[in-house]
N, CA, C and O atoms as a CHARMM CRD file, in Angstrom:
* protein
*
  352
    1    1 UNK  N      0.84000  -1.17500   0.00000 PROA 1      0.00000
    2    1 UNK  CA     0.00000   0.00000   0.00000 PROA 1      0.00000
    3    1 UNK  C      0.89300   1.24900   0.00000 PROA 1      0.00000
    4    1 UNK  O      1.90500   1.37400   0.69000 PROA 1      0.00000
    5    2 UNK  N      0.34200   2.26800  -0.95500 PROA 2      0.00000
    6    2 UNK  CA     1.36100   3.61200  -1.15800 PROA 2      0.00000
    7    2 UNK  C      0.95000   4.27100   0.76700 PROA 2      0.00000
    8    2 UNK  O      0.06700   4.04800   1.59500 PROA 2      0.00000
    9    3 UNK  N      2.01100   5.00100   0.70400 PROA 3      0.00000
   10    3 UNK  CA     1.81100   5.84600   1.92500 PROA 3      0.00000
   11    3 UNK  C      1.80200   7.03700   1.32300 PROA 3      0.00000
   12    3 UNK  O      2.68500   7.09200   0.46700 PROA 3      0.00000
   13    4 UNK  N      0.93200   8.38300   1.44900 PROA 4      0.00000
   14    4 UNK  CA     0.65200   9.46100   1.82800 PROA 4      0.00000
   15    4 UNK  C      1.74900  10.07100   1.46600 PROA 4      0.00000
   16    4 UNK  O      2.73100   9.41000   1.80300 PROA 4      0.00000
   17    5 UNK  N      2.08800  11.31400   0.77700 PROA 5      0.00000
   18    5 UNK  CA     3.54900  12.03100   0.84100 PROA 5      0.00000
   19    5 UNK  C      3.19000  13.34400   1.04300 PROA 5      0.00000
   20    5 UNK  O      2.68700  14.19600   0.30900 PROA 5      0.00000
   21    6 UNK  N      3.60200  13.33100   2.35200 PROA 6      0.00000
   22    6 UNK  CA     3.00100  14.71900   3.40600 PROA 6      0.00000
   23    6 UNK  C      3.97100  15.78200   3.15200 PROA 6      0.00000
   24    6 UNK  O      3.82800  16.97900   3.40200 PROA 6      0.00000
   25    7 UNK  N      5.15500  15.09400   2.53000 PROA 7      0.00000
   26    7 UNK  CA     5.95800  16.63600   2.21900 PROA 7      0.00000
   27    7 UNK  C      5.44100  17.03600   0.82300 PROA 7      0.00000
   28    7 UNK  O      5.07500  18.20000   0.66000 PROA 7      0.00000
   29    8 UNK  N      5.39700  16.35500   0.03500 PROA 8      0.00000
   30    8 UNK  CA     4.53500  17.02500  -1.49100 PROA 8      0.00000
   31    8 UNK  C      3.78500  17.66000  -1.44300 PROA 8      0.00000
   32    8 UNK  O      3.70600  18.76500  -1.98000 PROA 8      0.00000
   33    9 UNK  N      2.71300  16.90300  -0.50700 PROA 9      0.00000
   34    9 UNK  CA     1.07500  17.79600  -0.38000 PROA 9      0.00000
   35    9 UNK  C      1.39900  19.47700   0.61400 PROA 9      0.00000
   36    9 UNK  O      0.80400  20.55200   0.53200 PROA 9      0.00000
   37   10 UNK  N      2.62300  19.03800   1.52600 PROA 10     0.00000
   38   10 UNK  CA     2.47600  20.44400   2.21800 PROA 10     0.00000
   39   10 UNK  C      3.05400  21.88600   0.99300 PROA 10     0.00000
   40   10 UNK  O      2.48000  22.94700   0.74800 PROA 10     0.00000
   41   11 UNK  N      4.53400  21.27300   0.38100 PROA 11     0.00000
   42   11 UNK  CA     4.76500  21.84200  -0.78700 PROA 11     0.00000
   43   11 UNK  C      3.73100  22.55000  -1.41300 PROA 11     0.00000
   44   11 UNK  O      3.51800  23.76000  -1.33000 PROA 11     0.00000
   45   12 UNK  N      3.10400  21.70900  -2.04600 PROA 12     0.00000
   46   12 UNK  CA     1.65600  22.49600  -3.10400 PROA 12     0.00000
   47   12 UNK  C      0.65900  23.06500  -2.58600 PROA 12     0.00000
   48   12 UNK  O     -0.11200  23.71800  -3.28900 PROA 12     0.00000
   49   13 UNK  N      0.44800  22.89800  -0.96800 PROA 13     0.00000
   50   13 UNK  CA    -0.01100  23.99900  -0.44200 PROA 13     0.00000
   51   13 UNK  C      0.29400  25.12100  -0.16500 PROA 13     0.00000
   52   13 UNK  O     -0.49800  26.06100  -0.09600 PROA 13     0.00000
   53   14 UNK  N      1.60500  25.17500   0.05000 PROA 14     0.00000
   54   14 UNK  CA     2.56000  26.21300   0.13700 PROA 14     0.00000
   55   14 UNK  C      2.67600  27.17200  -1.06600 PROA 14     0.00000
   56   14 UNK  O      2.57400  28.39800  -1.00300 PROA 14     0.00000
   57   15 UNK  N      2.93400  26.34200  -2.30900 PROA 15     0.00000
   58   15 UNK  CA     2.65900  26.99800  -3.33100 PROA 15     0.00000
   59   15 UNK  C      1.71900  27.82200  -3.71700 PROA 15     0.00000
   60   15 UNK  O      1.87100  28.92300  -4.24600 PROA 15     0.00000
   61   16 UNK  N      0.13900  26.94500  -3.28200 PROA 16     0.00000
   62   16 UNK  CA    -0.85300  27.68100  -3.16100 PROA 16     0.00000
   63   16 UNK  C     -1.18700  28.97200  -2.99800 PROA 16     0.00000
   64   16 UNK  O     -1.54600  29.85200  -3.78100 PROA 16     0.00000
   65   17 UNK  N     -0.93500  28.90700  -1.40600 PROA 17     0.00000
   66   17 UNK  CA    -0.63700  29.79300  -0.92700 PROA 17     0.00000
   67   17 UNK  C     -0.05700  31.26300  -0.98100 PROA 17     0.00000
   68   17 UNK  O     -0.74300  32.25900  -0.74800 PROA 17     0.00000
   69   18 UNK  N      1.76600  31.29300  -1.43500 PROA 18     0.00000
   70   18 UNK  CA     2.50200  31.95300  -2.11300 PROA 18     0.00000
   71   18 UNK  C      1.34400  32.36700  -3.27500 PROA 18     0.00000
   72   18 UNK  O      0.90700  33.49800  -3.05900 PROA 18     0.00000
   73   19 UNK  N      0.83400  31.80500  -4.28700 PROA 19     0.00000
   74   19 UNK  CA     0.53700  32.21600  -5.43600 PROA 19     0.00000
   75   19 UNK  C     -0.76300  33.48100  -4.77300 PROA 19     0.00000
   76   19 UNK  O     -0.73800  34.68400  -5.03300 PROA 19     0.00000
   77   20 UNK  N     -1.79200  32.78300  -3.90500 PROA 20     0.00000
   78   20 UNK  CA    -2.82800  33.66100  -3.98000 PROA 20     0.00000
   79   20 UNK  C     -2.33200  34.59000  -3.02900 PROA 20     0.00000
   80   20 UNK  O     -3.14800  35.48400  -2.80400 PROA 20     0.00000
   81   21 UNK  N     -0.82700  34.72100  -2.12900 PROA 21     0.00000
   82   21 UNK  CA    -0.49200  35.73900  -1.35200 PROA 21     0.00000
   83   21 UNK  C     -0.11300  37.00700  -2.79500 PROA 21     0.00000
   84   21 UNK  O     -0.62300  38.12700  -2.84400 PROA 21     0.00000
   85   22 UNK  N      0.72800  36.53000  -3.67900 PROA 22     0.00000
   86   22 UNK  CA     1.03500  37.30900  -4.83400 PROA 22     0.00000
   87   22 UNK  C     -0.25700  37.90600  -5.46600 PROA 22     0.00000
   88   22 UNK  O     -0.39000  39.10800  -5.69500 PROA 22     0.00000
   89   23 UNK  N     -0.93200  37.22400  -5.65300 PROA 23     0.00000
   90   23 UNK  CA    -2.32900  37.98600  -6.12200 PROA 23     0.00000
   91   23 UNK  C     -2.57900  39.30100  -5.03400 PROA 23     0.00000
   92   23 UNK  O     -2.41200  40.48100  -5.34000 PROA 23     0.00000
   93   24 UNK  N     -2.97600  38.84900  -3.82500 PROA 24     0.00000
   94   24 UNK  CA    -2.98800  39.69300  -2.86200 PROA 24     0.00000
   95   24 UNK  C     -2.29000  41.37100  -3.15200 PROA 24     0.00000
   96   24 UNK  O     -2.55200  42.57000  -3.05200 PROA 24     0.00000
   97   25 UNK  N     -1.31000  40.46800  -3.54500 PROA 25     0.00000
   98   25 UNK  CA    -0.06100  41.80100  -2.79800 PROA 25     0.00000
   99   25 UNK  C     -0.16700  42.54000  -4.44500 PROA 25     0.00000
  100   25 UNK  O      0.51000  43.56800  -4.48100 PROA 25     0.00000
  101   26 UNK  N     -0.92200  42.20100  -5.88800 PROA 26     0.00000
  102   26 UNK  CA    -0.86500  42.81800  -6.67100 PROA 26     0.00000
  103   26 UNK  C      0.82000  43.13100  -7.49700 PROA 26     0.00000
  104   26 UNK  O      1.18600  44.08800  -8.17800 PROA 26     0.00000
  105   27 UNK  N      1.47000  42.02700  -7.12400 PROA 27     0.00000
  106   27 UNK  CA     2.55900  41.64400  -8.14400 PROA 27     0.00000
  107   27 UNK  C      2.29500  41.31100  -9.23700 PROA 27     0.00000
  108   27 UNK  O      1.20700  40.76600  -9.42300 PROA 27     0.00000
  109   28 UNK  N      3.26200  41.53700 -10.41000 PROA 28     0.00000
  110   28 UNK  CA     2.63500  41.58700 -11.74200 PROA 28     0.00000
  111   28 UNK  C      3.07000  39.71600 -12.08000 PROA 28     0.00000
  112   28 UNK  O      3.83800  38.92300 -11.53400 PROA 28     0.00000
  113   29 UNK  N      2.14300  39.63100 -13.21200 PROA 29     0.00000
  114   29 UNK  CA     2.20200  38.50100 -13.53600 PROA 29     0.00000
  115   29 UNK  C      3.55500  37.36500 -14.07300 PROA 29     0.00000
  116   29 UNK  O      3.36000  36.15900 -14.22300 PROA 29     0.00000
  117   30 UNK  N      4.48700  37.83300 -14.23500 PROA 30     0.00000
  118   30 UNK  CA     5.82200  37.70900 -13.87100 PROA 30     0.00000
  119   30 UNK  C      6.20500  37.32100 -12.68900 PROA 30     0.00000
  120   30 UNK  O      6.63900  36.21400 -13.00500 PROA 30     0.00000
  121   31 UNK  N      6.34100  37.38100 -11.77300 PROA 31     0.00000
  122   31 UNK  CA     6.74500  37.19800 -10.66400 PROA 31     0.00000
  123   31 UNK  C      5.58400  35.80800 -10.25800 PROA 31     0.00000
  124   31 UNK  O      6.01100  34.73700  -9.82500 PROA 31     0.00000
  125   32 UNK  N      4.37500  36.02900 -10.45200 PROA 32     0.00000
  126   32 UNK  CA     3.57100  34.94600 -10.21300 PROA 32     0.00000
  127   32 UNK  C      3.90800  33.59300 -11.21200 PROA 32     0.00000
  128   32 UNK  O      3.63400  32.44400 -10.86500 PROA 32     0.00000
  129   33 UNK  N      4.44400  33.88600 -12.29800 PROA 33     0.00000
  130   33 UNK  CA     4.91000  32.88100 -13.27600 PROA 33     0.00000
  131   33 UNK  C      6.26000  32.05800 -12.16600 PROA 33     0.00000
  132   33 UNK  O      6.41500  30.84800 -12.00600 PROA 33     0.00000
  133   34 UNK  N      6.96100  33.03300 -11.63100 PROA 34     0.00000
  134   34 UNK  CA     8.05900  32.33800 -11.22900 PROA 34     0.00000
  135   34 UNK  C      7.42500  31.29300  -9.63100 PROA 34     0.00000
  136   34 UNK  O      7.86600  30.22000  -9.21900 PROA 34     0.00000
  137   35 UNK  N      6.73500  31.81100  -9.29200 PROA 35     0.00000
  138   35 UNK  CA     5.65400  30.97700  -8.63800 PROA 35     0.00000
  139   35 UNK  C      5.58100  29.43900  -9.11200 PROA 35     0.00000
  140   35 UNK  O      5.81900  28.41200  -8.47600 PROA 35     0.00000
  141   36 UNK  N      5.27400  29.58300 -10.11200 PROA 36     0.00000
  142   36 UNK  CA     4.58700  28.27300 -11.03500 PROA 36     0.00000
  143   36 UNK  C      5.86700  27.56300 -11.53800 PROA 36     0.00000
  144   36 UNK  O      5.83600  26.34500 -11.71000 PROA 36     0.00000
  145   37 UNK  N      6.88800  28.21100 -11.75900 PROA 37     0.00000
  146   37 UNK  CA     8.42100  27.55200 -11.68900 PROA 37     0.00000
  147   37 UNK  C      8.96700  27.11800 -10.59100 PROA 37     0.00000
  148   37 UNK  O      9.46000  26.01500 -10.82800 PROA 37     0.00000
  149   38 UNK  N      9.09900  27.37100  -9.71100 PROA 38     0.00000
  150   38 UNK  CA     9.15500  26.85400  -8.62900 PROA 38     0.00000
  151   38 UNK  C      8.50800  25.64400  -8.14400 PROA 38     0.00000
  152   38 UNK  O      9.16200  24.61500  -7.96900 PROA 38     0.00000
  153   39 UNK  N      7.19500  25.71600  -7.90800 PROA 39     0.00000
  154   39 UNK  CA     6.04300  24.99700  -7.83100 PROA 39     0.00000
  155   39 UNK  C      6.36300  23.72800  -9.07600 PROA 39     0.00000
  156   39 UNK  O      6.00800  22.57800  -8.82000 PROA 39     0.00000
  157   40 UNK  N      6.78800  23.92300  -9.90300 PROA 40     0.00000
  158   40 UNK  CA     6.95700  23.04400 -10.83500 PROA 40     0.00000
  159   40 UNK  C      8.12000  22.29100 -10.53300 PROA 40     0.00000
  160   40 UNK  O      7.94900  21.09500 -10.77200 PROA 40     0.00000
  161   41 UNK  N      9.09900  22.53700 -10.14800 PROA 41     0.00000
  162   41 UNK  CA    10.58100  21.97400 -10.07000 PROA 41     0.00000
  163   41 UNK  C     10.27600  21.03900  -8.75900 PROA 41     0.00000
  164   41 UNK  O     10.43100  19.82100  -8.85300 PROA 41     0.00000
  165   42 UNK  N      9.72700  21.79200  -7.22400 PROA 42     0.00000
  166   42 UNK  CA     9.15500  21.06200  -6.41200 PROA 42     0.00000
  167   42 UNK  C      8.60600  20.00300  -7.01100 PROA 42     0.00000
  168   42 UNK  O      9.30900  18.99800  -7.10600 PROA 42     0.00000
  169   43 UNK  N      7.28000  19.98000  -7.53200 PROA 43     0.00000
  170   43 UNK  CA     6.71600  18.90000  -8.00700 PROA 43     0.00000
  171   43 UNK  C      7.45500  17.28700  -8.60600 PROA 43     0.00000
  172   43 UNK  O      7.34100  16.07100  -8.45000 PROA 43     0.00000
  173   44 UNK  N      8.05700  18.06500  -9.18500 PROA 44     0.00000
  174   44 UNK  CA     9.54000  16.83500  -9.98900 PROA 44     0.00000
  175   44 UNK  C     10.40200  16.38000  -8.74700 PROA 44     0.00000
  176   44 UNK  O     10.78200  15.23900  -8.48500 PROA 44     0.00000
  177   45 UNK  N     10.59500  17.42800  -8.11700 PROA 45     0.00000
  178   45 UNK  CA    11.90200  16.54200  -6.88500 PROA 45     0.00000
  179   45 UNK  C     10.70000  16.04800  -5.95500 PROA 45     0.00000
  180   45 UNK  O     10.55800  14.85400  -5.69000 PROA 45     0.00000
  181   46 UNK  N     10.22200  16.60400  -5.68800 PROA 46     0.00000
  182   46 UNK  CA     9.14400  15.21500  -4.38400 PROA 46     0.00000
  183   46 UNK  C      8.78700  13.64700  -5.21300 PROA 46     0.00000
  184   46 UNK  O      8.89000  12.50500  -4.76500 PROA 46     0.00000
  185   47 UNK  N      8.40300  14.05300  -6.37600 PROA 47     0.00000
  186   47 UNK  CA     7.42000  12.76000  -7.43700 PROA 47     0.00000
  187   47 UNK  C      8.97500  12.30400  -8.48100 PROA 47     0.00000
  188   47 UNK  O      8.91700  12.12100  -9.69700 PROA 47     0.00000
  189   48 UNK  N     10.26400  12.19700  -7.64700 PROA 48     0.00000
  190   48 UNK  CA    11.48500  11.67500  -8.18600 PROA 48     0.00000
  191   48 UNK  C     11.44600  10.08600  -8.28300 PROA 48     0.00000
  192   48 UNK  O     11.53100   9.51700  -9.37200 PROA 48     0.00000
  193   49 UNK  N     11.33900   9.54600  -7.32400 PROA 49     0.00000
  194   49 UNK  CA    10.81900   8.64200  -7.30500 PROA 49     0.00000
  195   49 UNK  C      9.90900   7.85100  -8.53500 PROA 49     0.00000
  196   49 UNK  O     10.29500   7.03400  -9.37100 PROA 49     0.00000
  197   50 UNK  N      8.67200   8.37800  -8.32200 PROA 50     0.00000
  198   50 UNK  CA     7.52700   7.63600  -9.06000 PROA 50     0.00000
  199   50 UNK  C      8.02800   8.19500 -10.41800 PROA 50     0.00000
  200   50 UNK  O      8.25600   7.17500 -11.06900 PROA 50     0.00000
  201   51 UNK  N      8.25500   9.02000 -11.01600 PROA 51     0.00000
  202   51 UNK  CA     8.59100   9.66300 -12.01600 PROA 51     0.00000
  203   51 UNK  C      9.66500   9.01800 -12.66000 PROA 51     0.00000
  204   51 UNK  O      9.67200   8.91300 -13.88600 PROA 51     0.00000
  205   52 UNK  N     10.79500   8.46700 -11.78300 PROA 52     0.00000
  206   52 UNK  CA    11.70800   7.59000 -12.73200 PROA 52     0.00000
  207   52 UNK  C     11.31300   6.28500 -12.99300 PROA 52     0.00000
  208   52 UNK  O     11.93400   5.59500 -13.80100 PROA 52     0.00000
  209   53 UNK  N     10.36300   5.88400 -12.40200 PROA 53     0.00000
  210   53 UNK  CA    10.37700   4.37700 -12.66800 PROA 53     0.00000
  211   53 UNK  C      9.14300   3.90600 -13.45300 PROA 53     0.00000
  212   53 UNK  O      8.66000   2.77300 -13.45900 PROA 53     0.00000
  213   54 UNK  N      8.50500   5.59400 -14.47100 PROA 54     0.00000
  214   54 UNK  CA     7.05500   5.42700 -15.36800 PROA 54     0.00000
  215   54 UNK  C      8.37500   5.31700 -16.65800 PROA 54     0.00000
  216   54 UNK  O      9.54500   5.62200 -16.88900 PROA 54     0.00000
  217   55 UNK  N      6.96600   4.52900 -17.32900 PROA 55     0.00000
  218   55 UNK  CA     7.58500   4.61800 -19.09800 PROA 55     0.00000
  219   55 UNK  C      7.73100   5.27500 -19.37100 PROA 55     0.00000
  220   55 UNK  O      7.23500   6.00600 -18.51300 PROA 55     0.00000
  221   56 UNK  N      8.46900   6.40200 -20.69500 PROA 56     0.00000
  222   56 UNK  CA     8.72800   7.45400 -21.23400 PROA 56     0.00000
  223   56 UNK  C      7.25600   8.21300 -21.98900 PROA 56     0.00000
  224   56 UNK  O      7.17000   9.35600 -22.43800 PROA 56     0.00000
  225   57 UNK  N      6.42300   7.37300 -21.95000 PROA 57     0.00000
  226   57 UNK  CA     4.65100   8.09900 -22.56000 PROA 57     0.00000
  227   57 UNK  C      4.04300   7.83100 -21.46700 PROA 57     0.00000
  228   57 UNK  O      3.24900   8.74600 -21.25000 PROA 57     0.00000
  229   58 UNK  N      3.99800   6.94500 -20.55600 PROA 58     0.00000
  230   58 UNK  CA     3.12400   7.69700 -19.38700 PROA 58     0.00000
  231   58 UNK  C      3.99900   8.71700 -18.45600 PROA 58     0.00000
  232   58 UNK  O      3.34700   9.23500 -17.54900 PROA 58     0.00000
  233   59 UNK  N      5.43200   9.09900 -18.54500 PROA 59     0.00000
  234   59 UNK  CA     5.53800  10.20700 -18.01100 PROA 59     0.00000
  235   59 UNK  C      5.24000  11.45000 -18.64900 PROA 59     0.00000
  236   59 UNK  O      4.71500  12.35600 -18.00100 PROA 59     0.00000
  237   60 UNK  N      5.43800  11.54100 -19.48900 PROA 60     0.00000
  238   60 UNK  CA     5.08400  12.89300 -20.39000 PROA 60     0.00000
  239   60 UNK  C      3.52300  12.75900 -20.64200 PROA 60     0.00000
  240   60 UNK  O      2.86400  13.72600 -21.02300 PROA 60     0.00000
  241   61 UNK  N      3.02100  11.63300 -20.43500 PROA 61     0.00000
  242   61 UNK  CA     1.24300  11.99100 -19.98800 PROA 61     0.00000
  243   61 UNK  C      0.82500  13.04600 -18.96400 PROA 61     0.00000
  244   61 UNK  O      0.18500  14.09500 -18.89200 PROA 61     0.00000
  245   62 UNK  N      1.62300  12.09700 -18.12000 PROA 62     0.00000
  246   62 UNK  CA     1.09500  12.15100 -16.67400 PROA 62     0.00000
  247   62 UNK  C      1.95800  13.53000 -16.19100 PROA 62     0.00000
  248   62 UNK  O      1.33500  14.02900 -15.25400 PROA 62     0.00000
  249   63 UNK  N      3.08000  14.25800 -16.47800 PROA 63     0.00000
  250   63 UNK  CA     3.97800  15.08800 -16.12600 PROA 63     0.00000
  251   63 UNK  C      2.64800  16.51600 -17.16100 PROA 63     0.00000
  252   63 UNK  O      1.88300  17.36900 -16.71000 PROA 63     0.00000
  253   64 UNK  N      2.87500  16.24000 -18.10800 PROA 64     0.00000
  254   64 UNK  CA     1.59500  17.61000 -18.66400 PROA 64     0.00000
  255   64 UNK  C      0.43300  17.49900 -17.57900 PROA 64     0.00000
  256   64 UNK  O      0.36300  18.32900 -16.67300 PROA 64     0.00000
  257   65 UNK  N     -0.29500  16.65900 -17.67300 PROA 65     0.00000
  258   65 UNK  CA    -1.39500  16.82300 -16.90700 PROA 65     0.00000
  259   65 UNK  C     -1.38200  17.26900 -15.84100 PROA 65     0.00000
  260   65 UNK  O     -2.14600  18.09400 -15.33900 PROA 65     0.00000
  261   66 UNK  N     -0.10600  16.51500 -15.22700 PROA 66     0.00000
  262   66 UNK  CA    -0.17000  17.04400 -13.63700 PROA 66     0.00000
  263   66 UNK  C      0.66400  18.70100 -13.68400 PROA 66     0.00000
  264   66 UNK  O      0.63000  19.20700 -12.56200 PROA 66     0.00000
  265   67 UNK  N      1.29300  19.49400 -14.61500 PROA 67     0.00000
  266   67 UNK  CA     1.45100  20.64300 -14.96700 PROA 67     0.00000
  267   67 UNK  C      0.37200  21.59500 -15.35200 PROA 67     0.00000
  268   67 UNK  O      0.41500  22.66900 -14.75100 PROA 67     0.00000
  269   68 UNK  N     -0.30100  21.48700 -15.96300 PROA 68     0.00000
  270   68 UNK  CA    -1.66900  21.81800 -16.78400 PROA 68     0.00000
  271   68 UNK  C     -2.48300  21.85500 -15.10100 PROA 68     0.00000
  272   68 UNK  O     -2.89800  22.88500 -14.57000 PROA 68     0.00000
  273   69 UNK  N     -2.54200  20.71100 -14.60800 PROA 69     0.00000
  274   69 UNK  CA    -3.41400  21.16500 -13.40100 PROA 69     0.00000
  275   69 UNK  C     -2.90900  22.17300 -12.40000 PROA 69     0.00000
  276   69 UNK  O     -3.61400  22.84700 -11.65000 PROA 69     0.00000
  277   70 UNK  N     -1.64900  22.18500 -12.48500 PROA 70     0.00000
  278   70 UNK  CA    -0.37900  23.25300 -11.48800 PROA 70     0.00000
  279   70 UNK  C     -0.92900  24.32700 -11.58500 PROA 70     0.00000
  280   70 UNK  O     -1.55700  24.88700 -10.68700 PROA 70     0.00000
  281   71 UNK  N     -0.70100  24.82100 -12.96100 PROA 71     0.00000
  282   71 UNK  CA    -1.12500  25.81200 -13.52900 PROA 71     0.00000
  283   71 UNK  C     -2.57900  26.33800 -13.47000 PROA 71     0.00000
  284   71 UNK  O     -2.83100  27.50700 -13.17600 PROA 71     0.00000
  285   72 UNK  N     -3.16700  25.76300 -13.65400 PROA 72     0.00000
  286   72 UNK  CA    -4.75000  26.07700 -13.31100 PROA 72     0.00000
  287   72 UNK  C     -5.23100  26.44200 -12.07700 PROA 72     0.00000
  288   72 UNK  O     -6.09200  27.31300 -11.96600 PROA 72     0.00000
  289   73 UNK  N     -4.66300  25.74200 -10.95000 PROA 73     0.00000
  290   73 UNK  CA    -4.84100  25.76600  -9.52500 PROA 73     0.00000
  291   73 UNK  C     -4.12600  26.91400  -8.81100 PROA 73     0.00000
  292   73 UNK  O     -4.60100  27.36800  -7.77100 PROA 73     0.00000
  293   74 UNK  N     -2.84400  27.46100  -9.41400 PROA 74     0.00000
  294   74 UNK  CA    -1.88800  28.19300  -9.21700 PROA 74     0.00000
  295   74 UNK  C     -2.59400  29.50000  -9.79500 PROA 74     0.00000
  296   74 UNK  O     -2.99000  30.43700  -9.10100 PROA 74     0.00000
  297   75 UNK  N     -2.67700  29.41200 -11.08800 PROA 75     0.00000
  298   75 UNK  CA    -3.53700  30.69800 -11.86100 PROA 75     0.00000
  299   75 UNK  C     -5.09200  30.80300 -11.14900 PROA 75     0.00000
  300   75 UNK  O     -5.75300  31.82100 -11.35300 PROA 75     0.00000
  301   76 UNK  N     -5.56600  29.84600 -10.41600 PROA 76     0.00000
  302   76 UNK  CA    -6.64500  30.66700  -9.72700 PROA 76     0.00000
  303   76 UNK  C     -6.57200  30.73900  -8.32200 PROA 76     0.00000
  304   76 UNK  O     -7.54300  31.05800  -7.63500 PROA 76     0.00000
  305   77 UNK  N     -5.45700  30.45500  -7.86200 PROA 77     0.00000
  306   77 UNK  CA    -5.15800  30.73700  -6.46400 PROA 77     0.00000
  307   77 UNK  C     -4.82000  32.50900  -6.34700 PROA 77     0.00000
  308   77 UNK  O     -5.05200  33.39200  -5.52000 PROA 77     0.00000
  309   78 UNK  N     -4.04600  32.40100  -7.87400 PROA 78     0.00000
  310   78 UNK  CA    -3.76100  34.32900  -8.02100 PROA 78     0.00000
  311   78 UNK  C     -4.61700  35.16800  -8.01700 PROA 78     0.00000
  312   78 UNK  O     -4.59700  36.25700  -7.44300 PROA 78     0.00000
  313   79 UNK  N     -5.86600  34.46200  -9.01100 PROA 79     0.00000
  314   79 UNK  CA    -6.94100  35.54000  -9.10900 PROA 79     0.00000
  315   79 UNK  C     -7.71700  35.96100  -8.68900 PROA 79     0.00000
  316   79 UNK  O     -8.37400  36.97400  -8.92600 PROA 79     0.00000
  317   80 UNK  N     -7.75800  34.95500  -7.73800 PROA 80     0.00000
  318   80 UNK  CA    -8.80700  34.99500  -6.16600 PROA 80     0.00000
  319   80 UNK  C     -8.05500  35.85400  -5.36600 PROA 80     0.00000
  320   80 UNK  O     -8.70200  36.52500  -4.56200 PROA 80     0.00000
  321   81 UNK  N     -6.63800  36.01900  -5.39600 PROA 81     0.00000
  322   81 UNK  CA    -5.74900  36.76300  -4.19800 PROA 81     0.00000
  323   81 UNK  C     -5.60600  38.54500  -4.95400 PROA 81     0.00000
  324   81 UNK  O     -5.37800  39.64500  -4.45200 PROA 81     0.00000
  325   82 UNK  N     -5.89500  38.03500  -6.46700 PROA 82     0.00000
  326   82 UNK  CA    -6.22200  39.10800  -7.15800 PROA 82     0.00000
  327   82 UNK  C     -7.43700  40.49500  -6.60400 PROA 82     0.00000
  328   82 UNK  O     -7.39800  41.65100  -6.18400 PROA 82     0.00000
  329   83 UNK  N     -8.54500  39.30700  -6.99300 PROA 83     0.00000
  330   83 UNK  CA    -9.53800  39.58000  -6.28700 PROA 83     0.00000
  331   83 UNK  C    -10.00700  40.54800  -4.83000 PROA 83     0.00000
  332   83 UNK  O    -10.35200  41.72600  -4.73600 PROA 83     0.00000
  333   84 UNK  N     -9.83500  39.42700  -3.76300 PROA 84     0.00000
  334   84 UNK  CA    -9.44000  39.93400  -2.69300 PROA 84     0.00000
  335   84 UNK  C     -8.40600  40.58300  -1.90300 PROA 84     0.00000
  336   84 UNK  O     -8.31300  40.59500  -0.67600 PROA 84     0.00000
  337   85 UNK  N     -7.36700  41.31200  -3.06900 PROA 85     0.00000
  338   85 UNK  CA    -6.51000  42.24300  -2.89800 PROA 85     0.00000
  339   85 UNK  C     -7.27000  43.64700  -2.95800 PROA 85     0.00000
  340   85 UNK  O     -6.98900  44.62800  -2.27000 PROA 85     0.00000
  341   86 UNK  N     -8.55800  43.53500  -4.16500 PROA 86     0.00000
  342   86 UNK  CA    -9.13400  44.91400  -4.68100 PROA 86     0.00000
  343   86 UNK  C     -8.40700  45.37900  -5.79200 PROA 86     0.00000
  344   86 UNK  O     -8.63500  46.43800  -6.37600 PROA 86     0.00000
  345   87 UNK  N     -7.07000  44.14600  -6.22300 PROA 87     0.00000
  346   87 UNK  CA    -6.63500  45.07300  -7.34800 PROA 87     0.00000
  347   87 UNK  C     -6.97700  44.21800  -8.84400 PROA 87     0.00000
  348   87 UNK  O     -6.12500  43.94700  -9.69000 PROA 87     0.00000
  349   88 UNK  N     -8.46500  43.87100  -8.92600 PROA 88     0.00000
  350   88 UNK  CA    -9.13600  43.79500 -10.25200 PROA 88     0.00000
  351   88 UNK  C     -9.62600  44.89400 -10.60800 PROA 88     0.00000
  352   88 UNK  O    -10.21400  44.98700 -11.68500 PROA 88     0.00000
């Protein structure tokens, strides 16, 4: 049975976080990109492991998707911090 990886999940909350604090604080979208770089590189060193030992097409499946969702979650963690900054 897999166990739980409590440092990944705290990571991408963290990220979270960071991203909709940047919204907040009305940093330009640049700086929130480097957010999502970060957040991205994390992602790869926690999922080192599982990531080396997929085939070369289910990693590049599974590595977009799980990017594509980064990004989505990250880009609306901003716009909500956007939001509730007041600076829409």
């Amino acid at each position: 049975m897999r166990r739980p990886n409590i440092g990944a999940a705290g990571a991408d909350f963290a990220f979270a976080a960071l991203a909709f604090a940047s919204g907040w604080a009305g940093v330009p979208l640049l700086y929130a990109a480097l957010v999502f770089l970060g957040a991205a590189a994390i992602w790869a060193w926690t999922r080192r492991t599982a990531l080396r030992d997929m085939t070369r097409t289910r990693l590049i499946t599974n590595a977009a998707l799980a990017l594509a969702l980064l990004a989505g979650v990250l880009g609306g963690a901003y716009w909500i911090g956007l939001a509730a900054g007041g600076h829409l």
